[in-house]
Short mmCIF file of the C-alpha atoms (twelve columns), coordinates in Angstrom:
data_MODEL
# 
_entry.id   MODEL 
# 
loop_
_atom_site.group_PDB 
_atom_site.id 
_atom_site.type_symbol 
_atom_site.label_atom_id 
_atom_site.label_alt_id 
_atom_site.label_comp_id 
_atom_site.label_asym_id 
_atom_site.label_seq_id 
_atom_site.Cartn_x 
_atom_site.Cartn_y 
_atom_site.Cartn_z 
_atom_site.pdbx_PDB_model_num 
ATOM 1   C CA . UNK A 1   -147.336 225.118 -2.182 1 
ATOM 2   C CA . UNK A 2   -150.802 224.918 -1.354 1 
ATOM 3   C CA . UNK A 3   -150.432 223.298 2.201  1 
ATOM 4   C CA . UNK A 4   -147.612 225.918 3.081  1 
ATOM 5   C CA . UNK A 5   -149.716 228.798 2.427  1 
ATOM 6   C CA . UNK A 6   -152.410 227.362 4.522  1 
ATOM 7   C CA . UNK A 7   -149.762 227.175 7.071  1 
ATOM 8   C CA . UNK A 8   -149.146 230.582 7.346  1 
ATOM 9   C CA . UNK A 9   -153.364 231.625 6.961  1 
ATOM 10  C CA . UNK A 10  -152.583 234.270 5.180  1 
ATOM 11  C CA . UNK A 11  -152.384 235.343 0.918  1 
ATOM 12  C CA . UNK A 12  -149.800 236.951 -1.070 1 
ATOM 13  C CA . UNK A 13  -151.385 240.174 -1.113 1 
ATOM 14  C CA . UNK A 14  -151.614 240.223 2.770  1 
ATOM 15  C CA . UNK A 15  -147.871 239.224 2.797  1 
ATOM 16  C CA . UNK A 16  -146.602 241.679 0.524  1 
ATOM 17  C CA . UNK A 17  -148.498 244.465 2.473  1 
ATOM 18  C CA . UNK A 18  -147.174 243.877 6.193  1 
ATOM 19  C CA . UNK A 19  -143.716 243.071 4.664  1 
ATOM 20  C CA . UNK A 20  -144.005 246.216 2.909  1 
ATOM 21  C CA . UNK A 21  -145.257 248.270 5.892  1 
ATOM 22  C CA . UNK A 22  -142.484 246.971 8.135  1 
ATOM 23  C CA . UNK A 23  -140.285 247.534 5.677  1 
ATOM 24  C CA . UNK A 24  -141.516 251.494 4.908  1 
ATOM 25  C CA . UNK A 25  -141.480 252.132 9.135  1 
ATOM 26  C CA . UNK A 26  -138.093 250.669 9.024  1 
ATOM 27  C CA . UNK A 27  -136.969 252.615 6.339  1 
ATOM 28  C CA . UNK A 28  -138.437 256.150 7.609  1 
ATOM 29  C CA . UNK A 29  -136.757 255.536 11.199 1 
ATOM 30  C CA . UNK A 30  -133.348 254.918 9.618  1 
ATOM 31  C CA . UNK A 31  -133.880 257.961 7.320  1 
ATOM 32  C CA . UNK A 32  -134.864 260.220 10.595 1 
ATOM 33  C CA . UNK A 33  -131.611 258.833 12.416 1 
ATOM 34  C CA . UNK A 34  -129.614 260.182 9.466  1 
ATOM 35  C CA . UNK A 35  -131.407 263.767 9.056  1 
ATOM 36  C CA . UNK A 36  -131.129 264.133 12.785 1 
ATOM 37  C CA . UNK A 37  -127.133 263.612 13.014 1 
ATOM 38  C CA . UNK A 38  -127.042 266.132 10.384 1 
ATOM 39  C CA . UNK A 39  -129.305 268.518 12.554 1 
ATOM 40  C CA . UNK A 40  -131.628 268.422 10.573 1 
ATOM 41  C CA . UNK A 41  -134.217 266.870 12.995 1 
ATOM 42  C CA . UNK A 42  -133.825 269.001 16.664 1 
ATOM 43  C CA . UNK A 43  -135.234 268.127 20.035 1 
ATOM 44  C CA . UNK A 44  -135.616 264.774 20.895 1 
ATOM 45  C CA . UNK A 45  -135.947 261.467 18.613 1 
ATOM 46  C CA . UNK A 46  -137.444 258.088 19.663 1 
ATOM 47  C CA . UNK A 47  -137.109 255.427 17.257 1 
ATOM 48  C CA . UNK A 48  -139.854 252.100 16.545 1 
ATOM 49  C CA . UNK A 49  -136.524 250.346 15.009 1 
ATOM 50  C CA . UNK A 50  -137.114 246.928 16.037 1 
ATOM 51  C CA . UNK A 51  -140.922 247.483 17.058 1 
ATOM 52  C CA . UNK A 52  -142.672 247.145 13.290 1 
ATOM 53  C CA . UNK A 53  -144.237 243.731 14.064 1 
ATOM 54  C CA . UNK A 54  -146.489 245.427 16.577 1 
ATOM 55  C CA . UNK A 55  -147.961 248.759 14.877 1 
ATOM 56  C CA . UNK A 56  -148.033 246.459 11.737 1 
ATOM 57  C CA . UNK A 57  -150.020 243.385 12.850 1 
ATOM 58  C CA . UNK A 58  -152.123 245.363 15.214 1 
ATOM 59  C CA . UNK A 59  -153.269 247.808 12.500 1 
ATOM 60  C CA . UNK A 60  -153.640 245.030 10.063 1 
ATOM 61  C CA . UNK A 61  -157.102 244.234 11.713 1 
ATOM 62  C CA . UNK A 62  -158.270 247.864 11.985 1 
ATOM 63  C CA . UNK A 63  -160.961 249.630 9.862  1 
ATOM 64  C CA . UNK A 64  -160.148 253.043 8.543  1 
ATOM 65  C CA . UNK A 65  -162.727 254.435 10.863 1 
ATOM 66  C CA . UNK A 66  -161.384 252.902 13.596 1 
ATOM 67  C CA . UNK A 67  -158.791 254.913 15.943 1 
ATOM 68  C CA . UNK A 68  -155.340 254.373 17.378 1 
ATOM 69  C CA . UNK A 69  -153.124 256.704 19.693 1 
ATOM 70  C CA . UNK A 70  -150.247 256.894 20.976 1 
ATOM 71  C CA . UNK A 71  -147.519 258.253 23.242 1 
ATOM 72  C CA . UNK A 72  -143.797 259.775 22.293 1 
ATOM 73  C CA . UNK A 73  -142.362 256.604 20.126 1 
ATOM 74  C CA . UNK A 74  -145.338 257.200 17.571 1 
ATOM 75  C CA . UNK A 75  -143.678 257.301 14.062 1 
ATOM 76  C CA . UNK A 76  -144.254 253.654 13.141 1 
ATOM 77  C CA . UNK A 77  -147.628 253.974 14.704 1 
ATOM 78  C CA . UNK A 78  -148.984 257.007 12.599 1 
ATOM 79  C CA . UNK A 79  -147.476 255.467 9.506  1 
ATOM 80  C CA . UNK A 80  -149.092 251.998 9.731  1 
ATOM 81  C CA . UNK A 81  -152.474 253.668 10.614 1 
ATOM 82  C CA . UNK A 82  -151.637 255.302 6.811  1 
ATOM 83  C CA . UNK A 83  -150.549 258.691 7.401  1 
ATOM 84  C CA . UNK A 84  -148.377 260.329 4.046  1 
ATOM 85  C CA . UNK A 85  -144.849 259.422 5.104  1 
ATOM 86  C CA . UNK A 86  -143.504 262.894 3.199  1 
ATOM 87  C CA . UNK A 87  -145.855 265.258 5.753  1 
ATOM 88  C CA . UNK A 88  -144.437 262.637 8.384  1 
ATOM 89  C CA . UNK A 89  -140.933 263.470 7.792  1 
ATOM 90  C CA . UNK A 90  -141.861 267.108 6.868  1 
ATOM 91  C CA . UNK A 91  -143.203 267.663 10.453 1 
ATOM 92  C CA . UNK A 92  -139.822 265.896 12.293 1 
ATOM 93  C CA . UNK A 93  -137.764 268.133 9.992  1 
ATOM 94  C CA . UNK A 94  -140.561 271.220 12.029 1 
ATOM 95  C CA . UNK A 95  -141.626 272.263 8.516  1 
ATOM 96  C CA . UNK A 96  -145.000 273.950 7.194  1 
ATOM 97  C CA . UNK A 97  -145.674 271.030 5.342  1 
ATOM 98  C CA . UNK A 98  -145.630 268.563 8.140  1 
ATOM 99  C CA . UNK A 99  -148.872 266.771 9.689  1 
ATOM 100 C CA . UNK A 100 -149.115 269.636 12.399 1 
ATOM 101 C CA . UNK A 101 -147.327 272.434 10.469 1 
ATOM 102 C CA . UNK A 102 -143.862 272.222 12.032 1 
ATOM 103 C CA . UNK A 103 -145.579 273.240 15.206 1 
ATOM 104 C CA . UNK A 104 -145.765 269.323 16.878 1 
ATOM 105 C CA . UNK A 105 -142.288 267.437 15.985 1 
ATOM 106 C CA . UNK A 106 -141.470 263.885 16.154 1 
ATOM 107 C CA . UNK A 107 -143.011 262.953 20.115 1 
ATOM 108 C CA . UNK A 108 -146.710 265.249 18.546 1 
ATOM 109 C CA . UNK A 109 -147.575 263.293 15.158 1 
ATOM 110 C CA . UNK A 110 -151.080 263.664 14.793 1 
ATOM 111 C CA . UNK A 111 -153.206 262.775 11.593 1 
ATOM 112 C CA . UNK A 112 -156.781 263.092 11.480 1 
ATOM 113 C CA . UNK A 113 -157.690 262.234 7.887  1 
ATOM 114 C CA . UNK A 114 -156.817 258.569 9.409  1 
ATOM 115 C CA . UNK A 115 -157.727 259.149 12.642 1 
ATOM 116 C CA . UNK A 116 -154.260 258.685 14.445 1 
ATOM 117 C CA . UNK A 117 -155.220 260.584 17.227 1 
ATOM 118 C CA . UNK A 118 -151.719 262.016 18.360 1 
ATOM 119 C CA . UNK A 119 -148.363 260.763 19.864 1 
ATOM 120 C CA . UNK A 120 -148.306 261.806 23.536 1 
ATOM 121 C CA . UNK A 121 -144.890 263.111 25.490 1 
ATOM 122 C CA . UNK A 122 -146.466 262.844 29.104 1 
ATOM 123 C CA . UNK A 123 -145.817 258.712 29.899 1 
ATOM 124 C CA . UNK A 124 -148.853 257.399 30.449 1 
ATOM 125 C CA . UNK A 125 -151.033 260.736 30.097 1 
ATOM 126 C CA . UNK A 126 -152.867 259.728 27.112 1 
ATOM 127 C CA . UNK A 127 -154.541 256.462 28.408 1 
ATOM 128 C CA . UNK A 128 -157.572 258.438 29.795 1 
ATOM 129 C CA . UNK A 129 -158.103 260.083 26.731 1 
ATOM 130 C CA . UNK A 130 -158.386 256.401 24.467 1 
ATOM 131 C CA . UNK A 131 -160.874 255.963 27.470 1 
ATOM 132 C CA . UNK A 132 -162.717 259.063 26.294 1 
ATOM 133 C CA . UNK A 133 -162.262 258.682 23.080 1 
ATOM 134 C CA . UNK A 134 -163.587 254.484 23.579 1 
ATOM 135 C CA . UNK A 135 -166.748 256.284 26.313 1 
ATOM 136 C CA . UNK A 136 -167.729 258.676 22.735 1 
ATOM 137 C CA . UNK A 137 -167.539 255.634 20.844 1 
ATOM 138 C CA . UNK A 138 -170.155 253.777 22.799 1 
ATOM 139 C CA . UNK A 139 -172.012 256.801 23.910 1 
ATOM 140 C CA . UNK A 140 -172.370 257.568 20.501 1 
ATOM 141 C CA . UNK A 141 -173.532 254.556 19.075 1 
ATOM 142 C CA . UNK A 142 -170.678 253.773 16.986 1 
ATOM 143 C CA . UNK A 143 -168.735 250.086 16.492 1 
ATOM 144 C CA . UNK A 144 -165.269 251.632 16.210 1 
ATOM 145 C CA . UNK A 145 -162.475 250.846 18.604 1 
ATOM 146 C CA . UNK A 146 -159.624 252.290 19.699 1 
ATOM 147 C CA . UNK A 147 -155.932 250.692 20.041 1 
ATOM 148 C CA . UNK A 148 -154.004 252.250 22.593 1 
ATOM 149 C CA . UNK A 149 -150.454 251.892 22.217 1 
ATOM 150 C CA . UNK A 150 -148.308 252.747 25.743 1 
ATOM 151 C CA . UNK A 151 -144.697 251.329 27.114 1 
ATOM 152 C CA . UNK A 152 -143.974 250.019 29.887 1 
ATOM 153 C CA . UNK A 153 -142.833 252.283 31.251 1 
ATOM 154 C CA . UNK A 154 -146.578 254.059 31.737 1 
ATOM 155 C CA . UNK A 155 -147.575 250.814 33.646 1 
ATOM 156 C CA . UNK A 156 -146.241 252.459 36.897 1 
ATOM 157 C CA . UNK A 157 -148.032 255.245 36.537 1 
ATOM 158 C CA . UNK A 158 -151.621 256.110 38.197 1 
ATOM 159 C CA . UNK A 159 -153.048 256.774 34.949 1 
ATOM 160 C CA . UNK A 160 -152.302 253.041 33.606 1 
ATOM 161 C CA . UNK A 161 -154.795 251.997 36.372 1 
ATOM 162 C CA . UNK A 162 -157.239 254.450 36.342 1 
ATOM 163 C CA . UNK A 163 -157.626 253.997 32.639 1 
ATOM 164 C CA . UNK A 164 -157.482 250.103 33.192 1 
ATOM 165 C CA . UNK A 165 -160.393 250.385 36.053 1 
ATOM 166 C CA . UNK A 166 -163.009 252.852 34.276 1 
ATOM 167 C CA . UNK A 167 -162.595 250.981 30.558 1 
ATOM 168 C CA . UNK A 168 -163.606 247.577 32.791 1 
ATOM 169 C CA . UNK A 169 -166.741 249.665 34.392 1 
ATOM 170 C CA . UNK A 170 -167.874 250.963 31.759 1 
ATOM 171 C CA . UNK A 171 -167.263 248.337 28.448 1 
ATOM 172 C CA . UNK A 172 -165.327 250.786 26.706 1 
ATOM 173 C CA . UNK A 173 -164.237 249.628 23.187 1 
ATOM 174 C CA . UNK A 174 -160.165 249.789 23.628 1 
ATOM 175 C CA . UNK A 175 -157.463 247.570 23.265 1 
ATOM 176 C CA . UNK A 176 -154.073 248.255 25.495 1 
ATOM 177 C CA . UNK A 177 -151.164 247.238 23.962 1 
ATOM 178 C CA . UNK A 178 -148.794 247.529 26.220 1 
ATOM 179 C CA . UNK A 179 -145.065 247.778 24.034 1 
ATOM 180 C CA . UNK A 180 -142.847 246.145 26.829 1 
ATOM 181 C CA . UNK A 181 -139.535 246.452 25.142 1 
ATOM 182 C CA . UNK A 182 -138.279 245.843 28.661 1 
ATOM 183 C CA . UNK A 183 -136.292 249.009 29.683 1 
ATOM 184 C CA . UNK A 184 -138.698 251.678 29.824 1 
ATOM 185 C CA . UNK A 185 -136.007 254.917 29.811 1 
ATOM 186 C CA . UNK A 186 -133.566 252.751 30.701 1 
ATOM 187 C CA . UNK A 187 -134.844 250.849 34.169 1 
ATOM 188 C CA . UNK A 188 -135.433 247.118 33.772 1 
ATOM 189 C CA . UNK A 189 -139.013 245.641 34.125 1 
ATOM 190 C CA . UNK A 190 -137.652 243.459 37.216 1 
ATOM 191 C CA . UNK A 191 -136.640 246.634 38.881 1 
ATOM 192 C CA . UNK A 192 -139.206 248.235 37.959 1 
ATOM 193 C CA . UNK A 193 -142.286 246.637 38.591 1 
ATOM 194 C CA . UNK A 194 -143.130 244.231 41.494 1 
ATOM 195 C CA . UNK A 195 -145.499 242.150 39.175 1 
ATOM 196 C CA . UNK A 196 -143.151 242.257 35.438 1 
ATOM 197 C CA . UNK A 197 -146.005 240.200 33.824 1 
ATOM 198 C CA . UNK A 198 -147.698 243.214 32.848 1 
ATOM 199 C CA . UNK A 199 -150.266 241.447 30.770 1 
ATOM 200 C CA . UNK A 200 -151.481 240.050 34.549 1 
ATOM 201 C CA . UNK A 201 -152.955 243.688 35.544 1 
ATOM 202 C CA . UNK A 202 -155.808 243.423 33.396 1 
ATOM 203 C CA . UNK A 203 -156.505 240.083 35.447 1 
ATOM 204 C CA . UNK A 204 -157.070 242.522 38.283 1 
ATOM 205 C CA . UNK A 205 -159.503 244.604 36.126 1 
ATOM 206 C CA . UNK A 206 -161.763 241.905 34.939 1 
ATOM 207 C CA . UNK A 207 -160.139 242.328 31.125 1 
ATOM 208 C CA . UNK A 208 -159.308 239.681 29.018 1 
ATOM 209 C CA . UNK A 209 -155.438 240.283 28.621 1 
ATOM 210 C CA . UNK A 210 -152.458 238.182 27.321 1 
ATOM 211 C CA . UNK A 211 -148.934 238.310 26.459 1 
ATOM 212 C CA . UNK A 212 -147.795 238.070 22.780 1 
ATOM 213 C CA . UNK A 213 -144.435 237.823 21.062 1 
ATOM 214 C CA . UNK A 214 -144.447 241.136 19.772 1 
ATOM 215 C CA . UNK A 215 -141.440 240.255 17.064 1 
ATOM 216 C CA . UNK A 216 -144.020 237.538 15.094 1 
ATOM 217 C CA . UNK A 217 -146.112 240.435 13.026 1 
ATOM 218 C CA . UNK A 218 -149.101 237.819 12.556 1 
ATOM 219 C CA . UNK A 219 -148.887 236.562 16.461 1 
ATOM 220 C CA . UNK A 220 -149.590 240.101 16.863 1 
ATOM 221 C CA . UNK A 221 -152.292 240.225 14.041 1 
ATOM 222 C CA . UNK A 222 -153.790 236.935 15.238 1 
ATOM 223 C CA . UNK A 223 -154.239 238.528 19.256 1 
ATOM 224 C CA . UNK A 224 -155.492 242.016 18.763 1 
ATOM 225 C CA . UNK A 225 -158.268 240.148 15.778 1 
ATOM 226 C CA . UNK A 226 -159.885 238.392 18.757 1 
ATOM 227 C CA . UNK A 227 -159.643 241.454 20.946 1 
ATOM 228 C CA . UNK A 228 -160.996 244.080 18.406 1 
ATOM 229 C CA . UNK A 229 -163.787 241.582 17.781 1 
ATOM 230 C CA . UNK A 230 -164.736 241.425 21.147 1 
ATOM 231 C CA . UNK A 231 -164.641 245.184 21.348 1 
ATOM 232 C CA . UNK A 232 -166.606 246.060 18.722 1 
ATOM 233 C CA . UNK A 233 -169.547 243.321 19.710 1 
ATOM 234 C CA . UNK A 234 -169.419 243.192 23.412 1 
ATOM 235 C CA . UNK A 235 -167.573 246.578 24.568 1 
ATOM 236 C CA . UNK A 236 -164.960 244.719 25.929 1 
ATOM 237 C CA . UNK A 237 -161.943 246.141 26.534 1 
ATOM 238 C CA . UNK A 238 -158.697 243.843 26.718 1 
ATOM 239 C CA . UNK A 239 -155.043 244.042 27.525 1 
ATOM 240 C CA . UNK A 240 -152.120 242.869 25.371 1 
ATOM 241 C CA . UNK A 241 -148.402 242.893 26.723 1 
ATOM 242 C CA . UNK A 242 -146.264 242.645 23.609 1 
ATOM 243 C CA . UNK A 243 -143.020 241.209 24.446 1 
ATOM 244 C CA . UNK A 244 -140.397 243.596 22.006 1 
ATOM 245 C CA . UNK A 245 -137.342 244.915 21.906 1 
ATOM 246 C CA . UNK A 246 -135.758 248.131 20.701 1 
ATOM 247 C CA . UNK A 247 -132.374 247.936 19.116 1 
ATOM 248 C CA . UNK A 248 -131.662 251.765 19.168 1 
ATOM 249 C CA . UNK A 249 -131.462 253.401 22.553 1 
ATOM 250 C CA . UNK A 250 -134.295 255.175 24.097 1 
ATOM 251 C CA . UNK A 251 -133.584 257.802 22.039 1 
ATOM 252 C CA . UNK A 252 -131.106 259.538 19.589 1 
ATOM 253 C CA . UNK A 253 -129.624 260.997 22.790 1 
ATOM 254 C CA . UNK A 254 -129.028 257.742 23.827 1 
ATOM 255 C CA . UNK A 255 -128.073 256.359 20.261 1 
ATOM 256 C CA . UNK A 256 -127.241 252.487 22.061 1 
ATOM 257 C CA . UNK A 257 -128.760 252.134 25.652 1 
ATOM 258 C CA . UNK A 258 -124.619 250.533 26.933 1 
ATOM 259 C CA . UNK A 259 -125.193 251.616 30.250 1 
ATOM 260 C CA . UNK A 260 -128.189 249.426 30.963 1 
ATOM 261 C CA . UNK A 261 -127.957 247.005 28.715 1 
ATOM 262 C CA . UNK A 262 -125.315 244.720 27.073 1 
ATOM 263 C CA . UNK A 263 -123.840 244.724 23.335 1 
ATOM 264 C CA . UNK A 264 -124.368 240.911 23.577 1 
ATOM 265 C CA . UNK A 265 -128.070 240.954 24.152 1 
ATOM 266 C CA . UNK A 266 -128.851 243.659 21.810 1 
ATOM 267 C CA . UNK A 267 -126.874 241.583 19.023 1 
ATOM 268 C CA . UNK A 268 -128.960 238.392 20.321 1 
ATOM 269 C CA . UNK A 269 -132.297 240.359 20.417 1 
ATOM 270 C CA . UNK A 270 -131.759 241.648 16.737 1 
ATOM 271 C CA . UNK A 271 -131.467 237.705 15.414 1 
ATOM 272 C CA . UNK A 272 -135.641 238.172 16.345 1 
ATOM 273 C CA . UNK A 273 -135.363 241.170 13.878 1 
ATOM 274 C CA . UNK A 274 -139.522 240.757 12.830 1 
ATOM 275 C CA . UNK A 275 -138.426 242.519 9.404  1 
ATOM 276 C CA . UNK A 276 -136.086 239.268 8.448  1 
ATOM 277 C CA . UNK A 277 -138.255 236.704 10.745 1 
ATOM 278 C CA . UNK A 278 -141.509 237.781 8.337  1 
ATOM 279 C CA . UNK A 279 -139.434 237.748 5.342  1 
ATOM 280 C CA . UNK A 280 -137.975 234.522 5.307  1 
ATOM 281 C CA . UNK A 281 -141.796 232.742 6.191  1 
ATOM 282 C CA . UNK A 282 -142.909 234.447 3.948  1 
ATOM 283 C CA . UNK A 283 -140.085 233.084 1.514  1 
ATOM 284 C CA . UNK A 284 -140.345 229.600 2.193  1 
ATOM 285 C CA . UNK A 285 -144.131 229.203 2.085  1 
ATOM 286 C CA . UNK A 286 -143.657 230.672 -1.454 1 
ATOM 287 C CA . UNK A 287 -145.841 233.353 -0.781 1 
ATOM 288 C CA . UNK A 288 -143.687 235.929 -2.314 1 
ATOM 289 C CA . UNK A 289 -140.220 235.198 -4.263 1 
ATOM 290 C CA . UNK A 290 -137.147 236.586 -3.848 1 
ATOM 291 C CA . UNK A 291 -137.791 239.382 -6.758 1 
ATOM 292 C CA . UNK A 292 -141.029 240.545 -4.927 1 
ATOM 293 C CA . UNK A 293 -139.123 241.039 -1.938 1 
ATOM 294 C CA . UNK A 294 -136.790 243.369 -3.915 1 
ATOM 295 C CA . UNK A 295 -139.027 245.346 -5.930 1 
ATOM 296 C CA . UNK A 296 -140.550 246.169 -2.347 1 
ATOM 297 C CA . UNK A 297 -137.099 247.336 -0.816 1 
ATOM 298 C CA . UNK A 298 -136.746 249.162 -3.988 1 
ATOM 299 C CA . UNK A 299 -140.413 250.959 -3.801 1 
ATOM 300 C CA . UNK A 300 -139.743 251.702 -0.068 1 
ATOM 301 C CA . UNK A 301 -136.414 253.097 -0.694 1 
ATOM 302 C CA . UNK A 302 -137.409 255.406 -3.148 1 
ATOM 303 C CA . UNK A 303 -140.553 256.662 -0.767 1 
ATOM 304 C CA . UNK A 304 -138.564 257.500 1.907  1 
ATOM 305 C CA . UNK A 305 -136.141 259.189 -0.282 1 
ATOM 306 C CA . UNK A 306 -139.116 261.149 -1.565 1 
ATOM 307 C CA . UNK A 307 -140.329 261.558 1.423  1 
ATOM 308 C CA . UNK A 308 -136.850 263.372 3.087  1 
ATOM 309 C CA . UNK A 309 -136.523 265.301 -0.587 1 
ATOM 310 C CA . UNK A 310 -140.135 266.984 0.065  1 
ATOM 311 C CA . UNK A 311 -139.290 267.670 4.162  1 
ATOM 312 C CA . UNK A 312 -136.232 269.262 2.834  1 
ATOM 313 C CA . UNK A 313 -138.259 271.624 0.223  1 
ATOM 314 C CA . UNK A 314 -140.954 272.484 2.602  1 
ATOM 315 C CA . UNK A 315 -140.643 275.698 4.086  1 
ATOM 316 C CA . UNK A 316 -140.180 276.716 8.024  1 
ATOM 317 C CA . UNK A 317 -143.149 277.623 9.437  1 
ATOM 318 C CA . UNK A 318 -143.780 281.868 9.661  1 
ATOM 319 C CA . UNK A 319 -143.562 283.409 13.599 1 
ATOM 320 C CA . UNK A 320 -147.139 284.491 13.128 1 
ATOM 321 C CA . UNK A 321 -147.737 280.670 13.404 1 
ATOM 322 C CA . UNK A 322 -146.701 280.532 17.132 1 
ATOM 323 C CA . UNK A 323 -150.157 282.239 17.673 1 
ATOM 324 C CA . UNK A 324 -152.125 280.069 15.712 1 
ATOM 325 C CA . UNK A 325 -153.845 277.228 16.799 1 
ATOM 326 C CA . UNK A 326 -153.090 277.486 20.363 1 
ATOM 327 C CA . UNK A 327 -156.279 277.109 23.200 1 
ATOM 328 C CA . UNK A 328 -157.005 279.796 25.095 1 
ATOM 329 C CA . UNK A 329 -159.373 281.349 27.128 1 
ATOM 330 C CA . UNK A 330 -160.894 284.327 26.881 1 
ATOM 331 C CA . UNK A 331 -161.479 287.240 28.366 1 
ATOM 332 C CA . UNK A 332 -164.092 286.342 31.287 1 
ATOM 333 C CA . UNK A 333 -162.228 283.134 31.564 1 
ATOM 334 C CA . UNK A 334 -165.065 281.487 30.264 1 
# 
């Protein structure tokens, strides 16, 4: 037993918590799929199903100070960083009780008290802004980092490289992790990119970047360690292409993704389902038993359950709300 858990460097406890958290992001996307068909859920819905590994093993090495963003498929993202998966739901259902008050919606999580600084709609948009938030870090003395989280379908955009180029100048404490589950909206990598290794851009920046198999949760773990070490003692920024797959469409509007992709090679991608992958390693190196692995379907079940019965008891938002908390300037402009 002994030599199998050495194997797999990692304890029970660790093992029962990213199971768990996989499990819990699963659980909550599946939940939101349901509430939306029911209408429950309006405007649009981007689901992490298939994705866990990656929010999972990257926030696995964070500190609770530390920050992570996002852009619009940012469910699985707040909820690994630890955000209450009942104000979650609340704000995709656009209730009062939700993480922004009803006002943000599923592509807008935002979650301060863990310092999940926002899912982003605008591809690509919010890359300067982990750069800002990584320039505060350092000018401010601090050791935090950021993790960025973007598709790749952001690589093609002006921002990617901007963001790429000034973190490189300047030593700013992010980590890209670039979510490549290989279709963007629903364009290919190869016919989108002219370089598809998108790990090799932060070659041109100077960054120490790699590519990871985004569907092995402590691959994932293992890679973003050495780059949030490097951050937080040296500055460094680095690049990470996680290689992943979504087996949901882009979105619920797009519930399967046929017309770009085939039902062959989303049933062969799902046999790399990180959720079952983790599970059975976990199972053979005796880490947890088959009973442990219940009681956690059971206690995730009944969370998400919770968590849909308190989004469906939380109120709508009042009108007077649409005027509250919005930026504005004033009367001299000023």
């Amino acid at each position: 037993m002994a030599q199998k858990k050495q194997a797999l460097n990692i304890d029970a406890d660790l093992a029962r918590r990213l199971l768990g958290e996989m499990m819990l992001i699963r659980r909550f996307e599946e939940k939101a799929a349901e509430a939306y068909a029911l209408g429950k859920i309006g405007g649009f819905l981007h689901l992490y199903i298939g994705e866990e590994a990656v929010g999972v093993g990257a926030t696995s090495v964070l500190r609770p100070d530390d920050y992570a963003i996002s852009a619009y498929r940012d469910h699985g993202h707040c909820l690994a960083k630890g955000a209450d998966p009942r104000r979650a739901m609340a704000e995709l259902f656009g209730r009062r009780d939700g993480l922004c008050k009803g006002k943000g919606g599923s592509m807008h999580l935002f979650d301060k008290t863990v310092n999940f600084l926002g899912g982003h709609a605008i591809v690509g948009a919010h890359l300067p802004l982990a750069a800002g938030v990584a320039f505060a870090i350092k000018y401010q003395g601090g050791d935090q980092v950021i993790v960025c989280y973007f598709g790749d379908g952001a690589v093609h955009q002006g921002e990617f490289h901007e963001a790429m180029n000034l973190s490189a100048l300047w030593k700013l404490p992010v980590i890209w992790i670039c979510e490549n589950n290989r279709y963007a909206m629903g364009t290919s990598v190869e016919r989108a990119l002219a370089q598809p290794e998108i790990w090799r851009f932060g070659l041109t920046y100077g960054l120490p970047s790699e590519r990871v198999d985004g569907m092995d949760v402590l691959a994932v773990r293992e890679v973003v360690s050495r780059a949030v070490e490097r951050a937080r003692r040296e500055k460094v920024p680095s690049l990470i292409e996680a290689d992943t797959y979504r087996f949901r469409g882009h979105s619920m509007r797009d519930p399967a993704g046929a017309i770009y992709r085939t039902k062959e090679e989303v049933e062969r991608e799902k046999q790399r389902d990180p959720i079952v992958l983790f599970r059975d390693r976990v199972l053979e190196a005796e880490l947890l038993a088959e009973a442990d692995v219940r009681a956690l379907e059971k206690d995730v079940n009944d969370r998400i359950d919770d968590a849909v019965t308190f989004a469906d008891a939380s109120p709508e938002p009042p009108v007077e709300w649409l005027l509250t908390d919005v930026y504005k300037e004033d009367a001299e402009g000023v």
